[in-house]
N, C-alpha and C positions, 0 to 999 in steps of 0.2 A: 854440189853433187855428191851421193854416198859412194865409198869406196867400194872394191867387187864385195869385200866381207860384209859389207854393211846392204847386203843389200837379201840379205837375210831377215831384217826389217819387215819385209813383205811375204814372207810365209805366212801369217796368218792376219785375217782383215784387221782382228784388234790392235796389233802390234801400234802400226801408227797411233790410231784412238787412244791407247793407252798412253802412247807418250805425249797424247796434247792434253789429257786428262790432268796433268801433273801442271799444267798452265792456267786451269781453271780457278776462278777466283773461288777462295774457301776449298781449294784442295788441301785432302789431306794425304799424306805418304806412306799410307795403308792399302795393301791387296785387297782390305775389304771395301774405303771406301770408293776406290775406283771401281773393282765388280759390282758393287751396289750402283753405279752413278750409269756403266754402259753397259747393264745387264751378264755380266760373265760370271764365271767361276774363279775363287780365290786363284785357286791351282794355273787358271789358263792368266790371271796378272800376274800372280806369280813369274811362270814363264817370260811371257813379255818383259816385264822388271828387269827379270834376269839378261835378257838379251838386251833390251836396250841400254843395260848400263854397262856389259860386256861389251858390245859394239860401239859404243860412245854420244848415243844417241840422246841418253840423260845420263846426268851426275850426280852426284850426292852434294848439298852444301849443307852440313850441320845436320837437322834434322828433317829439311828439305829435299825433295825430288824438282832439281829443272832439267827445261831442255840444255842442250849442249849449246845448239844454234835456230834459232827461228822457223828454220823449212829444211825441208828433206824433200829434195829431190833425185830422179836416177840420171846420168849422164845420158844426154841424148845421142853422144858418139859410139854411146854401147847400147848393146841391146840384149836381155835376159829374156826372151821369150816364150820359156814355161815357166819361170819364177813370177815373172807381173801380169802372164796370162791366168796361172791360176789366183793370183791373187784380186784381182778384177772379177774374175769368174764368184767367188766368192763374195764381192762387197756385191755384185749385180744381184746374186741370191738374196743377200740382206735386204736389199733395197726393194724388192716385188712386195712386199706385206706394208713399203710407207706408202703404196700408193692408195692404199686403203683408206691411210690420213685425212682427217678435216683438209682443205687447199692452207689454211694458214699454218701448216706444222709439216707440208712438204714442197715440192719444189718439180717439177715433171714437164720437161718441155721438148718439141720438136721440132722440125722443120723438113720437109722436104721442099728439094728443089733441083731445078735443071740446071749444069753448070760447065762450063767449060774446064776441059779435065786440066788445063792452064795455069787454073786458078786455084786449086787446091791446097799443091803448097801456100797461097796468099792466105787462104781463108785457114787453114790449120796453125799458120805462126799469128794469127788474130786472134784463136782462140786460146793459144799459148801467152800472148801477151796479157789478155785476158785475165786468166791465172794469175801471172807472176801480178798482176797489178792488184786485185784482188789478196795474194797476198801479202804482199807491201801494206796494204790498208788494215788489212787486220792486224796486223802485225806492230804495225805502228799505235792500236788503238790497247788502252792498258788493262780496260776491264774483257773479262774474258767467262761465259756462261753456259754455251752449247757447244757442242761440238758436229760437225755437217764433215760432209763427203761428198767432192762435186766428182762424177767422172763424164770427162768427155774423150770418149774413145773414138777408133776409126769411125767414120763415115758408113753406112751401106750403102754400096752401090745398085741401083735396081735396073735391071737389066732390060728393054726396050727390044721388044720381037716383032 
């Protein structure tokens, strides 16, 4: 889990992408070719760079940019609720133009259903496991080529009158 300072991370959508950018096979440790690889502006890696190597998030080894540690996540015992609301807010904005995508270059799925309000916690730490397994697997595997952004956020509840 990131500390309170590190969690500054998620001010802006890149930040993360930037620092898994630096994971990708045939990265280079250039502002340009990471802006060139996830669409930005020198200026806005720049930025990122600077914060994630401030915060501890990447390091410098020689003439390399790594991660510090595998994942970044936020402590589930805390809760920043305009810091990761706006930052979701912003990847959901990103996200409306891939569904535009051929099906094989995105990823768009849903589900409604009726549930016993019981269950929720069950079904929320399934899809948290989920996650964590998902990233164990990637993490575990050494070549490295895209980079994706799952989010699974709260639930909507639809209301029955």
């Amino acid at each position: 889990p990131i500390s309170d300072e590190g969690i500054e991370i998620f001010r802006e959508w890149y930040f993360p992408a930037v620092r898994e950018a630096v994971a990708l096979d045939g990265a280079e440790p250039t502002a340009a070719w990471i802006a060139k690889r996830l669409g930005l502006s020198e200026a806005e890696v720049d930025e990122a760079l600077d914060t994630l190597l401030d915060r501890g998030f990447l390091k410098q080894e020689g003439t390399r940019l790594t991660r510090s540690a595998p994942s970044v996540r936020t402590d589930r015992k805390k809760t920043y609720p305009l810091i990761l609301a706006a930052y979701h807010m912003k990847v959901m904005e990103r996200a409306f133009p891939a569904l535009r995508l051929p099906r094989d270059k995105r990823h768009f799925e849903g589900l409604t259903f009726a549930v016993p309000k019981s269950k929720l916690p069950v079904i929320k730490e399934m899809i948290q496991r989920f996650f964590r397994e998902v990233d164990l697997m990637v993490e575990a595997e050494g070549k490295r080529e895209e980079i994706y952004h799952r989010s699974e956020e709260h639930t909507s509840e639809l209301q029955s009158h």
